[in-house]
C-alpha positions in Angstrom: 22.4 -11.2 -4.5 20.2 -11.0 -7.8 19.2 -7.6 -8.9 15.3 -7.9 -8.5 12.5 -5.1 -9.9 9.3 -4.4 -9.0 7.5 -4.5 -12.9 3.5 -4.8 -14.2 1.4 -3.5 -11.7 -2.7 -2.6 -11.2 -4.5 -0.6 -9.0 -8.3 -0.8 -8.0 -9.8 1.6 -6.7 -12.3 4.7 -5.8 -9.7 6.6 -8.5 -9.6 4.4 -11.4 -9.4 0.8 -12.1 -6.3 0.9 -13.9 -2.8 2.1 -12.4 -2.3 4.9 -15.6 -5.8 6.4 -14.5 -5.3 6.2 -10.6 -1.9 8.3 -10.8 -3.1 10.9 -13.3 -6.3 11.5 -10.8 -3.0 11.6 -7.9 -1.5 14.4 -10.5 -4.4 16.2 -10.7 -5.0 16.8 -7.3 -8.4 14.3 -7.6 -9.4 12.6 -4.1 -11.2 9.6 -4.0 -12.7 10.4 -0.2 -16.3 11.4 0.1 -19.1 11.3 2.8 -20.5 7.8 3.4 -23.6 7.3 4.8 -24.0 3.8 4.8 -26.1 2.6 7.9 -25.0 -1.0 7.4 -20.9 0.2 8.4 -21.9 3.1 10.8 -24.7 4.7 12.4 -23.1 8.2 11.4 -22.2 9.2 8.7 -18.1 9.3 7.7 -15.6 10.0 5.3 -13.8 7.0 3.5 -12.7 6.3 -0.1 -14.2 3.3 -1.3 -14.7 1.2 -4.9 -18.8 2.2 -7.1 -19.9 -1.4 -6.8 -21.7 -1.1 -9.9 -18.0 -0.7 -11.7 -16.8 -3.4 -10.0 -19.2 -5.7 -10.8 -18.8 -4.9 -14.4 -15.0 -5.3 -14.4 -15.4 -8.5 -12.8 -18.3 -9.3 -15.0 -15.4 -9.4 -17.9 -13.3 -12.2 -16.3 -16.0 -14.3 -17.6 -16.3 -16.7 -14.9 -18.6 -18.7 -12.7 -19.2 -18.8 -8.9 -19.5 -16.8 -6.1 -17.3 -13.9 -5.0 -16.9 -11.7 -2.3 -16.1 -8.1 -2.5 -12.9 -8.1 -1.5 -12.3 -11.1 -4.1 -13.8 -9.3 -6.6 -11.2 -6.4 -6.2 -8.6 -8.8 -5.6 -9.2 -11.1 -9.0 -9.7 -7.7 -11.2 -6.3 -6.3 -10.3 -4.3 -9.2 -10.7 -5.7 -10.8 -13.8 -4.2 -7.5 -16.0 -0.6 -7.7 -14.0 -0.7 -11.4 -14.7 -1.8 -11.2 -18.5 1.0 -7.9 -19.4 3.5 -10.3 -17.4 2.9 -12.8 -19.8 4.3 -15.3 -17.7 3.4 -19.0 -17.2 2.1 -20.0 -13.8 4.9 -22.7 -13.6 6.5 -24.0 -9.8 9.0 -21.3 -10.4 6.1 -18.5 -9.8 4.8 -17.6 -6.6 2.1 -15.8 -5.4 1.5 -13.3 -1.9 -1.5 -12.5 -0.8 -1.3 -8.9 1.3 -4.2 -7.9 3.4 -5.0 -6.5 7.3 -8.6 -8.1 7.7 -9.0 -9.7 4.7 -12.9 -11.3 4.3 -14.2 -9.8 7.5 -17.3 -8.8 6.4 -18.2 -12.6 6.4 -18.4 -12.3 9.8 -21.3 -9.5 9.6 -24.8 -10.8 10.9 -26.5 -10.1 7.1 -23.3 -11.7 5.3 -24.3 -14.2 2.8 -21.3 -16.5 2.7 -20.3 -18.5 4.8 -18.4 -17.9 8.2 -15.0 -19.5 7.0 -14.6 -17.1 4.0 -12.9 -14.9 6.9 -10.2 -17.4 7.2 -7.2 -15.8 5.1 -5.7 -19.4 3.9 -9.4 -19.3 2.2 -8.6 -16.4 0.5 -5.3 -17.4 -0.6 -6.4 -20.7 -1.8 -9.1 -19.4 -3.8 -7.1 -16.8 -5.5 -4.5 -19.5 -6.5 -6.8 -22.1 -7.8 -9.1 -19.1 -9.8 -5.3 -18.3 -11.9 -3.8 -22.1 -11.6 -1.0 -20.9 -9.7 1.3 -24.3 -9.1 2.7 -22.9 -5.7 0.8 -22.7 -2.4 -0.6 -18.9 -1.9 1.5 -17.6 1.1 -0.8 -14.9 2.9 0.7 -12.4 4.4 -1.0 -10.1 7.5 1.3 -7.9 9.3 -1.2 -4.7 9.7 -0.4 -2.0 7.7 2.8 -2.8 7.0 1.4 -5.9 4.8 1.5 -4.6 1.4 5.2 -3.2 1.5 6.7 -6.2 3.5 5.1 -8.3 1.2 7.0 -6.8 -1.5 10.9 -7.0 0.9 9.4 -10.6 1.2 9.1 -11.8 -2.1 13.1 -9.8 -2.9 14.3 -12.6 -0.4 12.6 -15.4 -1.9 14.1 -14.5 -5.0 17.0 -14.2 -3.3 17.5 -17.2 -2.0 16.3 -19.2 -4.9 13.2 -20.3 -4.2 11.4 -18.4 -7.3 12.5 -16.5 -10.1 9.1 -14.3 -10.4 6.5 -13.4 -7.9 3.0 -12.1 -8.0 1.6 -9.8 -5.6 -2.0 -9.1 -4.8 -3.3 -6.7 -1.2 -6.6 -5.6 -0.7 -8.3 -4.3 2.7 -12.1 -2.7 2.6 -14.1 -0.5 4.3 -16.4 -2.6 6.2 -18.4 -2.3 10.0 -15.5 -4.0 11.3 -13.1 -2.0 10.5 -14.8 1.7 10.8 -15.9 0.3 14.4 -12.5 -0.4 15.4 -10.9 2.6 14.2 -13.9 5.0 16.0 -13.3 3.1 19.4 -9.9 4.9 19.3 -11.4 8.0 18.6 -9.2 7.8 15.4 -11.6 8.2 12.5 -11.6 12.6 11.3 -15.0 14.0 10.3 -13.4 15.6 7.3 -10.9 14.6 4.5 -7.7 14.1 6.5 -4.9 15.7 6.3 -1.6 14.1 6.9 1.0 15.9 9.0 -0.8 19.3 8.9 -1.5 21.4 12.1 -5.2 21.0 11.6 -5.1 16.9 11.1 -7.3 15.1 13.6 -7.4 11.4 12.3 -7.9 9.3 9.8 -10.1 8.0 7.0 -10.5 4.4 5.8 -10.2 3.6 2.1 -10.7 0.1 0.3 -8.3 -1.3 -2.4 -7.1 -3.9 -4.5 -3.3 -3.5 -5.8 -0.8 -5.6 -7.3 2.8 -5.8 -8.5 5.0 -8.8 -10.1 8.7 -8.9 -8.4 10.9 -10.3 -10.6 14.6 -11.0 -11.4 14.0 -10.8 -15.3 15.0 -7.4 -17.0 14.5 -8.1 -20.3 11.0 -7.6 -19.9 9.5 -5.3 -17.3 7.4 -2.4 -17.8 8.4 1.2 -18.6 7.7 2.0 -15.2 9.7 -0.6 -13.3 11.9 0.0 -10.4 15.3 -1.9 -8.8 14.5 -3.0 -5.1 18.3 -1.6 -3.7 17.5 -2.6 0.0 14.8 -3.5 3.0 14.0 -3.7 6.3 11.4 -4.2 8.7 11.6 -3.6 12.8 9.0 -4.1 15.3 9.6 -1.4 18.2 7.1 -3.0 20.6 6.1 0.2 22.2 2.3 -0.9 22.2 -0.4 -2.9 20.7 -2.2 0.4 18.6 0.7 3.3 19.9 4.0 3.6 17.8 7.5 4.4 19.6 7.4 8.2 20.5 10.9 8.4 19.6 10.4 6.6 15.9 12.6 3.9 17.0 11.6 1.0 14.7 11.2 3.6 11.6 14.5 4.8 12.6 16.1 1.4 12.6 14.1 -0.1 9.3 15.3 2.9 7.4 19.2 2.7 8.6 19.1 -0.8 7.8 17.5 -0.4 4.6 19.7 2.0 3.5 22.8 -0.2 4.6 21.8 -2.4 2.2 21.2 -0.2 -0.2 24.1 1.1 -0.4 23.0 4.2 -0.5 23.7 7.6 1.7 20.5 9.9 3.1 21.3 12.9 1.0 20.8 10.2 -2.2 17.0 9.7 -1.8 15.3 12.3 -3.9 11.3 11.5 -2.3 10.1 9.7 0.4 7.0 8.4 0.2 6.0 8.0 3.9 2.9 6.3 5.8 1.9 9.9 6.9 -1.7 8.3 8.5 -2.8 12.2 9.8 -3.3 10.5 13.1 -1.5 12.7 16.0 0.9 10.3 17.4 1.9 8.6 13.7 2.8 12.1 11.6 4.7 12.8 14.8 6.5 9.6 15.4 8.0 9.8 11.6 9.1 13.6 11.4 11.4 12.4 14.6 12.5 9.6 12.5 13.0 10.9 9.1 14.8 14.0 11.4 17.5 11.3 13.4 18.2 10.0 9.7 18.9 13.4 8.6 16.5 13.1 6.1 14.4 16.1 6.9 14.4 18.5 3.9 14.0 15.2 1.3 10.7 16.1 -0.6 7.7 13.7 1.3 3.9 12.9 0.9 1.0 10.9 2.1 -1.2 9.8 -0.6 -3.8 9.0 2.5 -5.8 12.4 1.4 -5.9 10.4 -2.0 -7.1 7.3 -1.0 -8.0 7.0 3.0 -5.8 4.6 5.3 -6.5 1.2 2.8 -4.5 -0.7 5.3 -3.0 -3.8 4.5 -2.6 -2.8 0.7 -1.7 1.0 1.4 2.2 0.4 1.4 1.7 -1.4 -1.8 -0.6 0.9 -3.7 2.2 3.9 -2.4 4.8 2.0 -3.9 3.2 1.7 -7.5 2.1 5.9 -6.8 5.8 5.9 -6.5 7.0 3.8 -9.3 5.5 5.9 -11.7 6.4 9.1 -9.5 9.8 8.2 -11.0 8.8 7.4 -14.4 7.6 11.1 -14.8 9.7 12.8 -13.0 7.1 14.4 -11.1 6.4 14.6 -7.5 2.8 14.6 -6.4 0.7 16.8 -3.6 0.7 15.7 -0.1 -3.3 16.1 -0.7 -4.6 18.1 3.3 -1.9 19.4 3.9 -2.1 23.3 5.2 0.1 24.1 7.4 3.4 21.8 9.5 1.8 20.2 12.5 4.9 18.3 13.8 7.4 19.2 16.1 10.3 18.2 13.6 10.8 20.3 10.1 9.5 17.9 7.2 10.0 18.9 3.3 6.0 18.0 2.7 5.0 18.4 -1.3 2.6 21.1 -1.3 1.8 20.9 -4.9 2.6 18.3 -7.9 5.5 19.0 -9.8 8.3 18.3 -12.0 11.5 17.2 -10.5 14.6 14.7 -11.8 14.1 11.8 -9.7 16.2 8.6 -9.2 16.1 6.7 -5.7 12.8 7.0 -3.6 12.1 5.9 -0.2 9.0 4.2 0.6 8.0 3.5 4.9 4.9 2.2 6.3 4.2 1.4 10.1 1.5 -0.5 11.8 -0.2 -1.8 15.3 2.0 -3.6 17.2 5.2 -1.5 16.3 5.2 -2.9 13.4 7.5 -0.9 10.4 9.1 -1.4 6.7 11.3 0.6 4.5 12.3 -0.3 1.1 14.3 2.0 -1.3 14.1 1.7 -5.3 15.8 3.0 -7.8 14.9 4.3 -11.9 15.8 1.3 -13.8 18.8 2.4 -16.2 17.9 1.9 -20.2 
């Protein structure tokens, strides 16, 4: 197989609009989650991280161009514009492009929405985001939960893989919309408070909105200082239940073995996981029975969700590009919530950022519908 990295990369988001300003706000301990009360999402007020729409608009503003946009475009264009200009690349058939996202456009379907209805559909989305750049391949739109934004990442490694492209482009983006707060509150899921991943005193979740976006590539002779090696993936889908994981951690357990297989790599190798760590009861516990079956219980792990809120479909990617440059600087960040253990299985959680030689992370996410993905990089050699 091809050696293929994971290079130029971009966040958007309630921490910065750039990936250098997102992580130093993550090293500082800064959290992007604040009261909302927004009576167009939610009679009551909640907690969620989401994007000032005044900078967004004037980020988007600087792209120069004509039409209309939604939000979620908006975020989308922004982030990928600055991967695609550092890339440098040409948009030729060798390129490809992923579109990662949970819900995509839903807020088209709201009553007060003023586009159209068929801006939900995601082959909309992935067409217009290929025609704004010129891309000369089809957009293939990925939706796999909360899985989307990892996976999409294992799925462009086998494209390369097999030949189909030398580069790929990667943009995921998910927002915090009536939909979405709605459907998370029926399952008496959403926390009244910042959450707080795998603590004792965790209670839920909070949403968060973001755009990220990553080019995987099989060129080394020009990726950014912070690039990583993709070493091995997996996915499993335990098919416990439609919203429940496996109360064992059965398809974690499995995506992480076979990750690893590939790899080449032995548990006692990974120096950090970064793990999905959603601060929902049933999730935190699910993975500290997983990550304890794999033996990997005293490897150093965070959640980034008391950073950024649950941004679903684009969380595994945004954590990925938290971890790239978790590498870079050899510094592990903060589990942000986190007081006190509140799983039935000892977990290593970061309790504080700080300096530590690292050289192989882990990154996991799960989803509805037993959905789950592990993919291990490694520090690109110089």
């Amino acid at each position: 197989m091809n050696s293929v990295y994971v290079s130029y990369n971009n966040i958007v988001s309630s921490l910065g609009f750039d990936s250098p300003t997102v992580v130093k706000n993550v090293a500082d301990g800064v959290s992007g989650i604040s009261r909302i009360a927004d009576k167009n999402i939610s009679p009551q007020a909640f907690y969620a991280s989401t994007i000032p729409t005044e900078t967004l608009s004037g980020a988007f503003e600087s792209l120069n161009t004509n039409g209309s946009f939604t939000r979620l475009e908006q975020m989308m264009l922004v982030s990928l514009e600055k991967v695609i200009k550092a890339s440098g690349l040409a948009l030729d058939e060798r390129v490809g492009l992923i579109i990662s996202t949970t819900k995509g456009n839903i807020d088209a379907l709201e009553t007060n929405n003023p586009f159209p209805k068929k801006r939900a559909y995601l082959s909309e989305l992935g067409t217009l985001i290929k025609n704004f750049f010129g891309f000369k391949t089809e957009a293939i739109v990925l939706s796999n939960a909360c899985v989307s934004g990892i996976l999409a990442v294992g799925v462009a490694k086998r494209f390369i893989n097999q030949g189909k492209f030398d580069h790929v482009f990667i943009v995921s983006g998910d927002l915090v919309t009536e939909f979405i707060v709605s459907g998370f509150n029926s399952f008496q899921a959403l926390s009244n408070k910042p959450c707080k991943p795998y603590c004792k005193y965790r209670d839920g979740i909070n949403i968060g909105e973001v755009a990220a976006s990553v080019l995987v590539t099989s060129e080394k002779n020009n990726l950014a200082a912070e690039a990583v090696q993709i070493l091995g993936d997996a996915s499993c889908n335990d098919a416990n239940h439609i919203s429940g994981p496996s109360r064992t951690g059965e398809g974690l357990y499995r995506s992480v073995i076979s990750a690893l297989d590939e790899a080449g790599v032995r548990p006692n190798e990974i120096d950090y996981i970064s793990a999905h760590g959603t601060a929902t009861p049933f999730n935190d516990e699910m993975e500290a029975i997983a990550f304890n079956r794999l033996g990997l219980s005293e490897v150093p792990l965070n959640s980034l969700k008391g950073y950024f809120g649950h941004t679903l479909g684009a969380s595994g990617l945004l954590e990925t590009i938290v971890g790239m440059h978790s590498l870079q600087q050899n510094k592990l960040f903060s589990s942000l919530g986190f007081e006190e253990l509140g799983v039935s299985q000892p977990l290593n959680i970061i309790t504080g950022t700080r300096a530590q030689e690292l050289n192989v992370f882990l990154k996991t996410a799960s989803g509805f519908g037993g959905c789950n993905t592990a993919i291990i990089f490694q520090k690109i050699k110089r």
